[in-house]
Structures are given as structure tokens and as C-alpha cells.
Biopython code that builds the backbone (N, CA, C, O; Angstrom):
import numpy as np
from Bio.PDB.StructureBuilder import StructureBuilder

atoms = [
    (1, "UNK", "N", (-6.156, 12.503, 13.456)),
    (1, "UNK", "CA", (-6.199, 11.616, 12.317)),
    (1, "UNK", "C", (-4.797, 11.491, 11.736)),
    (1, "UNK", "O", (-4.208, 12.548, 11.507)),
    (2, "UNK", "N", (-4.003, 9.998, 11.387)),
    (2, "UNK", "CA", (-3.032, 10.013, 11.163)),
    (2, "UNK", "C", (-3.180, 9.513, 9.338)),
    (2, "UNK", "O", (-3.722, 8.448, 9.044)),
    (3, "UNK", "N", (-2.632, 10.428, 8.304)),
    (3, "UNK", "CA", (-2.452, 9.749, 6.980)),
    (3, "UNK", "C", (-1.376, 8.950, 6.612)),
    (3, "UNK", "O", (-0.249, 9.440, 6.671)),
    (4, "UNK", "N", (-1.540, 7.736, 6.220)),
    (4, "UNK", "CA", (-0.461, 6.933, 5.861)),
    (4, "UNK", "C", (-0.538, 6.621, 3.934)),
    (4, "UNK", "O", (-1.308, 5.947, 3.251)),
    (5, "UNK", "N", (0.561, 7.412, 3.618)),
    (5, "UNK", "CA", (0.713, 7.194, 1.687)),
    (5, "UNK", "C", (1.805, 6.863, 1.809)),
    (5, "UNK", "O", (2.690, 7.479, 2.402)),
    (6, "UNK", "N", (1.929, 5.282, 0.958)),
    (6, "UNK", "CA", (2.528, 4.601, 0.352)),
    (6, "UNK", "C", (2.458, 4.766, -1.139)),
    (6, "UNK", "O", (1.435, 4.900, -1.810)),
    (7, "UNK", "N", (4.311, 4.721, -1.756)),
    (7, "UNK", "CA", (3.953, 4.476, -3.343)),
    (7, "UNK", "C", (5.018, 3.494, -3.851)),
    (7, "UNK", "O", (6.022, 3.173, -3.214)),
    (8, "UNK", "N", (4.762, 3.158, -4.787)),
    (8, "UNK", "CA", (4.998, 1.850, -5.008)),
    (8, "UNK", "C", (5.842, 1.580, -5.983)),
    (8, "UNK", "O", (4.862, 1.432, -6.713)),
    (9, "UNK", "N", (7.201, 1.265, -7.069)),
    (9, "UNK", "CA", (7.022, 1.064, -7.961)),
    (9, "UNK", "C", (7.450, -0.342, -8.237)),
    (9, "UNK", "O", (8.258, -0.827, -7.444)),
    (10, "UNK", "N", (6.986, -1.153, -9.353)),
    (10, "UNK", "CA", (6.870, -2.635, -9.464)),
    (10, "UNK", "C", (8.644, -2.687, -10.074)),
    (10, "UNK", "O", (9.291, -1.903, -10.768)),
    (11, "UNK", "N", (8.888, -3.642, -9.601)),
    (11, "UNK", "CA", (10.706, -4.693, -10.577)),
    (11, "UNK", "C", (10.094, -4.693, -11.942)),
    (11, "UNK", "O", (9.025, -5.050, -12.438)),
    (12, "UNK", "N", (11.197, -4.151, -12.341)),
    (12, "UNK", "CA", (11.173, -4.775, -14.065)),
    (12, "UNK", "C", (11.489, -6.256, -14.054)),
    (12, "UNK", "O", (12.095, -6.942, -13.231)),
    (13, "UNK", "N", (10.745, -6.632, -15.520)),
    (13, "UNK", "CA", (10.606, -8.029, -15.994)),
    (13, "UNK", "C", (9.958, -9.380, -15.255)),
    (13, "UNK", "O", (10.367, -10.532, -15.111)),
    (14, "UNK", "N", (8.802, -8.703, -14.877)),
    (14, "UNK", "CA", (7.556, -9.057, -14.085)),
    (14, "UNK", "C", (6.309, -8.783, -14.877)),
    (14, "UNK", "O", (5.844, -7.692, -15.208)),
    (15, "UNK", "N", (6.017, -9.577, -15.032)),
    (15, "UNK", "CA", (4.106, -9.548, -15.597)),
    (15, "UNK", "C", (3.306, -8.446, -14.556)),
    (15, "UNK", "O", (2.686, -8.916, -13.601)),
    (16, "UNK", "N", (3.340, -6.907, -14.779)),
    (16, "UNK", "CA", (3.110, -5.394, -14.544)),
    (16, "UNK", "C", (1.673, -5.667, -14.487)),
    (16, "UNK", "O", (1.015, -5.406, -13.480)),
    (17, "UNK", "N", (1.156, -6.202, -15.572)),
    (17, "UNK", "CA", (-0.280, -5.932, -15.398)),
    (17, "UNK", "C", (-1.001, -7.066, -13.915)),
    (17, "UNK", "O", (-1.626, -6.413, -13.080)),
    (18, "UNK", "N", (-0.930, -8.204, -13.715)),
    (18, "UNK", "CA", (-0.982, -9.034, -12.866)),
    (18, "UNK", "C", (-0.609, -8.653, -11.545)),
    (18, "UNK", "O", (-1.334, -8.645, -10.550)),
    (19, "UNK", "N", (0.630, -8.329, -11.634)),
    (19, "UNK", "CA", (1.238, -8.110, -10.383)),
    (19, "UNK", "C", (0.542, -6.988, -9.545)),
    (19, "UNK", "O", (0.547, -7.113, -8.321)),
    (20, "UNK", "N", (-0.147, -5.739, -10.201)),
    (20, "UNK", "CA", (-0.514, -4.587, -9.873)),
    (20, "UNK", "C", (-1.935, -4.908, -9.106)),
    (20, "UNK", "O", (-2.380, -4.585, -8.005)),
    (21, "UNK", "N", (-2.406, -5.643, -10.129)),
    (21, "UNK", "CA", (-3.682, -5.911, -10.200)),
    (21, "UNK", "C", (-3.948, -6.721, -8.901)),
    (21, "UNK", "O", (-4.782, -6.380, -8.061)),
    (22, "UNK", "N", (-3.019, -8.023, -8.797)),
    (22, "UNK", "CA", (-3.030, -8.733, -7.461)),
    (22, "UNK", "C", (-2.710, -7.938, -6.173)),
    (22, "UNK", "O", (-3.248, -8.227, -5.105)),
    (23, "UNK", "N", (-1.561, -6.635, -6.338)),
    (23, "UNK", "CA", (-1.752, -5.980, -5.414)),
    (23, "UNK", "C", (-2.573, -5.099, -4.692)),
    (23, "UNK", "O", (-2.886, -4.971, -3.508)),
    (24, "UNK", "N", (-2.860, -4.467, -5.865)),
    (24, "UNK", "CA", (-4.192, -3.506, -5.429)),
    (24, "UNK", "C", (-5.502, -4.364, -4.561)),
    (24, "UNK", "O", (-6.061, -4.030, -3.516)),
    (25, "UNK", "N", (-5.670, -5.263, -5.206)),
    (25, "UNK", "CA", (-6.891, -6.511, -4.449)),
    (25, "UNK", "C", (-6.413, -6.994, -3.064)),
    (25, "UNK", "O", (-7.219, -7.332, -2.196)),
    (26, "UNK", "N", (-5.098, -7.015, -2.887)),
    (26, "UNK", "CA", (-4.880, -7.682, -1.507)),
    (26, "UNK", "C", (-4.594, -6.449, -0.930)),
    (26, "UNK", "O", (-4.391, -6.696, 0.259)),
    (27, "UNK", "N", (-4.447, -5.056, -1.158)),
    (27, "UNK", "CA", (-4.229, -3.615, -0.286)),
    (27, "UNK", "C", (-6.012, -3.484, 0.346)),
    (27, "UNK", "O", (-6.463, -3.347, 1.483)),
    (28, "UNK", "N", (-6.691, -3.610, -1.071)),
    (28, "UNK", "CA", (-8.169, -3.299, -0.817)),
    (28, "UNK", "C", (-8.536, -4.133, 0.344)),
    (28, "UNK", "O", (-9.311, -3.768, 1.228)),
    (29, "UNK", "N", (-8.179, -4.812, 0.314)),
    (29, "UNK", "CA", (-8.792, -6.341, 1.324)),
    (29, "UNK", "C", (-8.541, -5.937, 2.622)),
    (29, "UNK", "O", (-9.203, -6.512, 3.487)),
    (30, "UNK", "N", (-7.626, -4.959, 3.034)),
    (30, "UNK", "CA", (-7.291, -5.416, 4.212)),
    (30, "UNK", "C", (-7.749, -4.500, 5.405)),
    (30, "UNK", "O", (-7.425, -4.400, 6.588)),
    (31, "UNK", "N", (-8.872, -3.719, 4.362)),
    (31, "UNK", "CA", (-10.087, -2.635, 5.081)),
    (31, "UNK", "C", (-11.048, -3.721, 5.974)),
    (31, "UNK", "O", (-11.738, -3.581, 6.984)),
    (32, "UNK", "N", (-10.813, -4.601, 5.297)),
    (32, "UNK", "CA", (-12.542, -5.739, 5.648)),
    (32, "UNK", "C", (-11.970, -6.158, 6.739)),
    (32, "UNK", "O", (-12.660, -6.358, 7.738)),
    (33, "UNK", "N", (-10.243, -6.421, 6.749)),
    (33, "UNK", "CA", (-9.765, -7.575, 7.939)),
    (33, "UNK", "C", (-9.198, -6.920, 9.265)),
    (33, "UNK", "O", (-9.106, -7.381, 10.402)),
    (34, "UNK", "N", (-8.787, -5.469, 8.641)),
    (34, "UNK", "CA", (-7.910, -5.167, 9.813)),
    (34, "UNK", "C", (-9.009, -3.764, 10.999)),
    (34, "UNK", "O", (-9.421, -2.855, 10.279)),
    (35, "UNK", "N", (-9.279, -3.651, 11.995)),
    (35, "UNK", "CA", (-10.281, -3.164, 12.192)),
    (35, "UNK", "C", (-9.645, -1.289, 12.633)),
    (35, "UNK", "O", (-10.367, -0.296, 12.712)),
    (36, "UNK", "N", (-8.729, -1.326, 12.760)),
    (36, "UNK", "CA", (-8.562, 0.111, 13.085)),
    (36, "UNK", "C", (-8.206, 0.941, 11.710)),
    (36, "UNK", "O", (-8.191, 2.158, 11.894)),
    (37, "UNK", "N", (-7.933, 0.540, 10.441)),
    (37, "UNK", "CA", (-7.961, 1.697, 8.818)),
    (37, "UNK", "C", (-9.477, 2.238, 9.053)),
    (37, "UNK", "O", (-10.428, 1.457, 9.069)),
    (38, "UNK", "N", (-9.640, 3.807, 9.255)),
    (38, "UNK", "CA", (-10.722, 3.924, 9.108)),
    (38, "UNK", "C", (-10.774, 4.054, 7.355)),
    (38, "UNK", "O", (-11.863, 3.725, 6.886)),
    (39, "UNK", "N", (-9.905, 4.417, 6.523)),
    (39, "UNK", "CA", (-10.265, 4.615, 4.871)),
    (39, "UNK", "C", (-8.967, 3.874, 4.465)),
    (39, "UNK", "O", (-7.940, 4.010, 5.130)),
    (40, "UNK", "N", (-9.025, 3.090, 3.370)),
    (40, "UNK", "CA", (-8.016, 2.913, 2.659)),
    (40, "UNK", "C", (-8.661, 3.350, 1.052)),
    (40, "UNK", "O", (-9.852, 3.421, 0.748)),
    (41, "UNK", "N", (-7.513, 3.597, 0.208)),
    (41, "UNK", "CA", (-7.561, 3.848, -1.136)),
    (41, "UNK", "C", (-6.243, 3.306, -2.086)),
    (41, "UNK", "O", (-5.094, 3.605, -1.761)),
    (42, "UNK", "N", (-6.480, 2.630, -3.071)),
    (42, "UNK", "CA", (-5.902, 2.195, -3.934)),
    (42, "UNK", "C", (-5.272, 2.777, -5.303)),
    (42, "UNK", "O", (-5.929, 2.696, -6.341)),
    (43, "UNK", "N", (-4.332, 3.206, -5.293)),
    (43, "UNK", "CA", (-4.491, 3.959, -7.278)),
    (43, "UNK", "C", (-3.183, 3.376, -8.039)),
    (43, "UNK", "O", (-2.042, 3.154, -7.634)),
    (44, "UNK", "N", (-3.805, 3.217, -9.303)),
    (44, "UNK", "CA", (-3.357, 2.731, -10.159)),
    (44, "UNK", "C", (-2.414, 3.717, -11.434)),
    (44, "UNK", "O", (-3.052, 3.957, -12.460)),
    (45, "UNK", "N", (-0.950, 4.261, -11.358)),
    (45, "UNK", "CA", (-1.121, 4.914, -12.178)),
    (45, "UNK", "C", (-1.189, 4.380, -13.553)),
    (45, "UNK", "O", (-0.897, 3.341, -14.145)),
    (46, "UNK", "N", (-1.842, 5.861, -13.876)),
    (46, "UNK", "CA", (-1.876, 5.476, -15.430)),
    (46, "UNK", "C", (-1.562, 6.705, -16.552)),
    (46, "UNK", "O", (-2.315, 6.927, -17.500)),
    (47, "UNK", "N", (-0.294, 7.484, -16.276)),
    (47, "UNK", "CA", (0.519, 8.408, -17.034)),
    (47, "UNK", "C", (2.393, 7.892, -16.749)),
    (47, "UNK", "O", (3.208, 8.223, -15.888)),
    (48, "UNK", "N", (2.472, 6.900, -18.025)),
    (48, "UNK", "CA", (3.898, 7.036, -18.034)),
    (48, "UNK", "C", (5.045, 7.725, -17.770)),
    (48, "UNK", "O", (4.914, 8.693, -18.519)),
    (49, "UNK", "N", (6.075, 7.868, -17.205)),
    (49, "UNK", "CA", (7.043, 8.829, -16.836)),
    (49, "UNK", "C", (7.732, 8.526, -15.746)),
    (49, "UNK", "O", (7.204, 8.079, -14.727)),
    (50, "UNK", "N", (9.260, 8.800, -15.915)),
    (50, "UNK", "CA", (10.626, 7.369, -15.655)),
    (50, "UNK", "C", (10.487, 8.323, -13.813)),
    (50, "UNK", "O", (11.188, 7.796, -12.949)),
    (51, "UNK", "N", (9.666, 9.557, -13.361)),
    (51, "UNK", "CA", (9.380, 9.816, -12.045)),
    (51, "UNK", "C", (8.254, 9.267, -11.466)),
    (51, "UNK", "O", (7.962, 9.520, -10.297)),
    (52, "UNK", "N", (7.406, 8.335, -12.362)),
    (52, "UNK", "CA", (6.462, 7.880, -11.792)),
    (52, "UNK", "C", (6.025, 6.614, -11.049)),
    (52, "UNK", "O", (5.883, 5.644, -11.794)),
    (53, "UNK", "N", (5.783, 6.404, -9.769)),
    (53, "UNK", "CA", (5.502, 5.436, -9.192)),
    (53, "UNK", "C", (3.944, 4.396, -10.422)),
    (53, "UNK", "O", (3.233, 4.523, -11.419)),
    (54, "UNK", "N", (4.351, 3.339, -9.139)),
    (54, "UNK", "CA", (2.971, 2.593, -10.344)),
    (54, "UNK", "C", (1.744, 2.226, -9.615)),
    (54, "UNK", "O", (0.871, 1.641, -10.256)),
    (55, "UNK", "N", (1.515, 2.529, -8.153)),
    (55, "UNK", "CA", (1.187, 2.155, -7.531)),
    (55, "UNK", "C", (0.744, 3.344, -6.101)),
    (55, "UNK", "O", (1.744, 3.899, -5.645)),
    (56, "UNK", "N", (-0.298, 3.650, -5.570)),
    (56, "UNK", "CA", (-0.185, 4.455, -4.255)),
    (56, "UNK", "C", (-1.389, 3.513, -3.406)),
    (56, "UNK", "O", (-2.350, 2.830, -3.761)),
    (57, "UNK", "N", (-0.920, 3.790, -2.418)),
    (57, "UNK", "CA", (-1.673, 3.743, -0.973)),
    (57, "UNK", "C", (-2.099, 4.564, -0.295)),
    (57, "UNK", "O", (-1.133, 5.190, 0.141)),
    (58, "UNK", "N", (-3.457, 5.164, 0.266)),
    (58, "UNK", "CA", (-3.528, 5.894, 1.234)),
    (58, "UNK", "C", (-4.743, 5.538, 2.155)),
    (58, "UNK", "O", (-5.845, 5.157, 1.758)),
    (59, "UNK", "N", (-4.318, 5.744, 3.572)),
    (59, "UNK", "CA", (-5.209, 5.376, 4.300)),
    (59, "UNK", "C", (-4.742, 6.406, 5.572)),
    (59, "UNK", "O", (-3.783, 7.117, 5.870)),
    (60, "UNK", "N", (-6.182, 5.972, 6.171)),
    (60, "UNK", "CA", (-5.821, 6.622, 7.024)),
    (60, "UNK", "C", (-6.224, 6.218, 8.295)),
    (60, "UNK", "O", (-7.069, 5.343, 8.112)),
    (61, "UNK", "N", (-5.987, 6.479, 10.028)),
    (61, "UNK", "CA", (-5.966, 5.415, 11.363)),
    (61, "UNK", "C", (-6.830, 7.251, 12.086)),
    (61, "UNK", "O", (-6.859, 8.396, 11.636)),
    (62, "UNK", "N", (-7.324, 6.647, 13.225)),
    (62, "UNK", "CA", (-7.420, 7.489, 14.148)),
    (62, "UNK", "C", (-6.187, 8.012, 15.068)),
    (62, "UNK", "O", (-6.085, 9.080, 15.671)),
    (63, "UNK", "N", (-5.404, 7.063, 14.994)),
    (63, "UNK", "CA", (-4.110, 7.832, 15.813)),
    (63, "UNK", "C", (-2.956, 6.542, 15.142)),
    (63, "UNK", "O", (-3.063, 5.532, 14.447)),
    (64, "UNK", "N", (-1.761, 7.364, 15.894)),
    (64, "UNK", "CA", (0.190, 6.510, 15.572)),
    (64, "UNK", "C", (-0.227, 5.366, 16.472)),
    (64, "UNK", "O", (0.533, 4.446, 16.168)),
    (65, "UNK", "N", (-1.019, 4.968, 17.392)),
    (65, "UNK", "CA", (-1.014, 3.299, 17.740)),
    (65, "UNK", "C", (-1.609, 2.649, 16.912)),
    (65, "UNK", "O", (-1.075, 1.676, 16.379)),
    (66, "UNK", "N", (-3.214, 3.158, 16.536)),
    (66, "UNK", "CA", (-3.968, 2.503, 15.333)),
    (66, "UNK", "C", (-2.923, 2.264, 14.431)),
    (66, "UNK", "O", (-2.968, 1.069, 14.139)),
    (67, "UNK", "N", (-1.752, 2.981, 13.689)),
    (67, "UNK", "CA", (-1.253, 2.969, 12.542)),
    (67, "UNK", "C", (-0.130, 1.548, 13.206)),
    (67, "UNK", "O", (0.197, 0.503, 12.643)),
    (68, "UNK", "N", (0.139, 1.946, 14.249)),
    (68, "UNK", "CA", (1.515, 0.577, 14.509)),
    (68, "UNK", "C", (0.482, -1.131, 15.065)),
    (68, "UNK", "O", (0.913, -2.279, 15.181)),
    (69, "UNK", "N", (-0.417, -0.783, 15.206)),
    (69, "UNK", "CA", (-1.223, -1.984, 15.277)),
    (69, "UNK", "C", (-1.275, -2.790, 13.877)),
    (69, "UNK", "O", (-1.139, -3.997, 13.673)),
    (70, "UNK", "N", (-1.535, -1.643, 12.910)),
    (70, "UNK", "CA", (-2.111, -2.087, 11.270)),
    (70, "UNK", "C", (-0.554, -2.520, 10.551)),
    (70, "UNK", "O", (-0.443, -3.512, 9.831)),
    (71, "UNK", "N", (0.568, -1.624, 10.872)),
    (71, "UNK", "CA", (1.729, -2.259, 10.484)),
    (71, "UNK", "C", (2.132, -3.813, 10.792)),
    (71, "UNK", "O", (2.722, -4.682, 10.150)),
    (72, "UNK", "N", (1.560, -3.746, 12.020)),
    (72, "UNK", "CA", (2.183, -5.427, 12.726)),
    (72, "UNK", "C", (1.505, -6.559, 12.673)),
    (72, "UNK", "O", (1.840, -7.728, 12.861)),
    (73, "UNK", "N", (0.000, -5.801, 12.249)),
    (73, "UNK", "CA", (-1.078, -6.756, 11.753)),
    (73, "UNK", "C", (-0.671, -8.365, 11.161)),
    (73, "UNK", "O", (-0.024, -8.380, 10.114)),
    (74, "UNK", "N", (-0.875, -9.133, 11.522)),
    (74, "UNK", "CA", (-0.616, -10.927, 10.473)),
    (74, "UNK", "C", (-1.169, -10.244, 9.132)),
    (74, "UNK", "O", (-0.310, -10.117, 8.259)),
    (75, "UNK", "N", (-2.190, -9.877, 8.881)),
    (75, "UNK", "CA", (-2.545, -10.123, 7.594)),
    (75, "UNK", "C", (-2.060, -8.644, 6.617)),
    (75, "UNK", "O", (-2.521, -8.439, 5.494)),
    (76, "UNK", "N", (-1.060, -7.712, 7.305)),
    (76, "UNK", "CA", (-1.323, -7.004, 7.088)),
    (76, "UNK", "C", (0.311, -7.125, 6.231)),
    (76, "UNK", "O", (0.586, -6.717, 5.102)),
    (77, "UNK", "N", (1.090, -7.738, 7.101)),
    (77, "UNK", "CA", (2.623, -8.405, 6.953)),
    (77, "UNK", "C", (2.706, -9.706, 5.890)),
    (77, "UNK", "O", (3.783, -10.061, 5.410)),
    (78, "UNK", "N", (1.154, -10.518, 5.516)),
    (78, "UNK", "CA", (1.130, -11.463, 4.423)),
    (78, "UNK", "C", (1.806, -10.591, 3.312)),
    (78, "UNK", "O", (2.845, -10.749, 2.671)),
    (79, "UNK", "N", (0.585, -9.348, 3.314)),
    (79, "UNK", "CA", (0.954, -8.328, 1.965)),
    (79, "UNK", "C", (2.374, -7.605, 1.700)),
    (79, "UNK", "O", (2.814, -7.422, 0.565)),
    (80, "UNK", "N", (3.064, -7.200, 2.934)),
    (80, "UNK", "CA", (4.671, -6.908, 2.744)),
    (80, "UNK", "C", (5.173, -7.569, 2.174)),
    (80, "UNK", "O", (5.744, -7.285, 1.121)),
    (81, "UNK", "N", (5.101, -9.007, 2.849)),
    (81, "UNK", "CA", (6.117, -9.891, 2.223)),
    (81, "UNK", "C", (5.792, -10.342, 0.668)),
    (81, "UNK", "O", (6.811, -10.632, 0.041)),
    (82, "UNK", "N", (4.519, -10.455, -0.089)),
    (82, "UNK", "CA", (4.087, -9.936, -1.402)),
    (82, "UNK", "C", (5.037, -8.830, -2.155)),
    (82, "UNK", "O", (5.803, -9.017, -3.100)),
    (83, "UNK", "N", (4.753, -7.633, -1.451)),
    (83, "UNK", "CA", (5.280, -6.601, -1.816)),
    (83, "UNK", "C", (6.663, -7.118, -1.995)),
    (83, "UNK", "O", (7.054, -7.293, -3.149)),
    (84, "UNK", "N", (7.253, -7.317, -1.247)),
    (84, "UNK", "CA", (8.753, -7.346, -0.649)),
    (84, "UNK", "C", (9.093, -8.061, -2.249)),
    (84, "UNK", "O", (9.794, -7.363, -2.982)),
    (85, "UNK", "N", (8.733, -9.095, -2.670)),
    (85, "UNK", "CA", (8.326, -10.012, -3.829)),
    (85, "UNK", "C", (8.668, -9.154, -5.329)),
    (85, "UNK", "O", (9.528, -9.232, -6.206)),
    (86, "UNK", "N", (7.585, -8.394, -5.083)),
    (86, "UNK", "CA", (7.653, -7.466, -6.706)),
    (86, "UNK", "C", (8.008, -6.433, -6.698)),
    (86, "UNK", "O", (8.213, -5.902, -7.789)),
    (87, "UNK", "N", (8.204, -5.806, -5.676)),
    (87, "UNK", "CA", (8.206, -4.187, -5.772)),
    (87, "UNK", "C", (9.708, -3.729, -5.716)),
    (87, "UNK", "O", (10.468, -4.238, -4.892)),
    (88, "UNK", "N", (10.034, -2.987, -6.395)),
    (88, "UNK", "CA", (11.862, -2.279, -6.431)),
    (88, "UNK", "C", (11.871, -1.317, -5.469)),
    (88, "UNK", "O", (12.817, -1.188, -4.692)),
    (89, "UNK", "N", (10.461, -0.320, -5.448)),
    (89, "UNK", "CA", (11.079, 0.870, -4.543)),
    (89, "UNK", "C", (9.734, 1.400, -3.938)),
    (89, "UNK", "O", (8.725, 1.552, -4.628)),
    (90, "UNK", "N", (9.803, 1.695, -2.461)),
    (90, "UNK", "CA", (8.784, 1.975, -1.776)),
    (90, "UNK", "C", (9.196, 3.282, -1.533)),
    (90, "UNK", "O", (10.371, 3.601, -1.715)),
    (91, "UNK", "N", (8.299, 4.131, -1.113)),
    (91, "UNK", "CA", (8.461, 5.468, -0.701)),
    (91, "UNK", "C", (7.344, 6.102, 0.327)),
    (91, "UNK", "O", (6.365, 6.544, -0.274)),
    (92, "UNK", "N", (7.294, 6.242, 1.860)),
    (92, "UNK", "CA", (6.386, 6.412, 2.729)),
    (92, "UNK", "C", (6.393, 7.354, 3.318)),
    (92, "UNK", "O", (7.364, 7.720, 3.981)),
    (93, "UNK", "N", (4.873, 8.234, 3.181)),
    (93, "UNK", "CA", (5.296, 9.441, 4.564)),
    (93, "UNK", "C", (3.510, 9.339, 5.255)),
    (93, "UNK", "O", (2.376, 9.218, 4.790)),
    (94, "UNK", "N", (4.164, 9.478, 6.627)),
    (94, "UNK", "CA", (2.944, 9.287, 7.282)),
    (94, "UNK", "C", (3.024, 10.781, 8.032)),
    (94, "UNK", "O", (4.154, 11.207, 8.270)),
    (95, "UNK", "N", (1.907, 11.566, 8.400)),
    (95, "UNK", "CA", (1.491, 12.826, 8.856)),
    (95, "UNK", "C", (0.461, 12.937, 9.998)),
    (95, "UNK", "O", (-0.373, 12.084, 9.695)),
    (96, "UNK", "N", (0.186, 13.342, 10.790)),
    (96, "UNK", "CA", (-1.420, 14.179, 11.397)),
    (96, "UNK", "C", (-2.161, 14.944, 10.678)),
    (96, "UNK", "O", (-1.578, 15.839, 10.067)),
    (97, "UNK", "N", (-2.982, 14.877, 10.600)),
    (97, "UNK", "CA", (-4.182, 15.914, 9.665)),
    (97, "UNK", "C", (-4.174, 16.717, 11.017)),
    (97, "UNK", "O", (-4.872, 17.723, 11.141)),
]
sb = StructureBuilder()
sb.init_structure("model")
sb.init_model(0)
sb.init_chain("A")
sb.init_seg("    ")
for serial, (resi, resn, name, xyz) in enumerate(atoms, 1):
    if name == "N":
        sb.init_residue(resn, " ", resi, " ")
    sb.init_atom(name, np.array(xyz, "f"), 0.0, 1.0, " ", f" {name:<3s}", serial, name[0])
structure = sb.get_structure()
């Protein structure tokens, strides 16, 4: 089992609440479209603090091809380039359970 956590934090002077909100909905979505995530999860933080991301991802693949299939995914690359859009700073570590 491979875990993939993403975290997120949004650009200043961006409508925060919207932007989050639209992201989280198009992360959730892409359980329904893409067929090898066996779990994805969404979180929203919600404790202020200038170390805190605003945003996490975690999911997880049966193996490192499942995971490079879901990276290269079309619909999966709509949402990067989203991201790419609002987000200042990404931070990723992917593991084996």
C-alpha cells in the first residue's frame, strides 16, 4: 500500500474561503473518476498558525504504478493546474505502509 499526503497552503489575497472550498470538492471528486485511489481524504485546517498549511490530502494506491497512473491522470492534472492557480506552497511525501 502506497500513502500519498499532500499539504497545501493557499496565495494570499485570494477569496480563502472559496478557493478552499472549490478545492477540496474537486480533490473529493476525483475518487469517483480516477479508478486506481483506493481512499482519498480531504482536510480543512482549522487552527491558525504562520506553520500551518490550509489544506491536506491523503490517499492512498495499491502500489508506485497505481500512484504514477493517478498523477498523469487528465482529470487528475485539470486539478494541478487549479492548484498551480491558488496555491503558494505544496509540500509532498509519499511512503509504503
Amino acid at each position: 500500500m502506497i500513502k500519498h499526503i499532500v499539504m497545501m497552503r493557499l496565495r494570499e489575497g485570494i477569496d480563502h474561503d472559496y478557493h478552499i472550498a472549490e478545492l477540496k470538492r474537486q480533490l473529493e471528486e476525483l475518487s469517483a473518476k480516477i479508478d486506481q485511489i483506493i481512499k482519498l481524504e480531504v482536510g480543512i485546517n482549522t487552527i491558525n498558525s504562520p506553520r500551518a498549511s490550509d489544506l491536506v490530502l491523503s490517499s492512498e494506491f495499491a502500489s508506485w504504478e497505481d500512484l504514477n497512473t493517478y498523477r498523469d491522470h487528465p482529470t487528475h492534472q485539470i486539478v494541478v493546474k487549479y492548484v498551480q492557480e491558488i496555491v503558494d506552497e505544496v509540500r509532498v511525501v509519499d511512503y509504503q505502509l
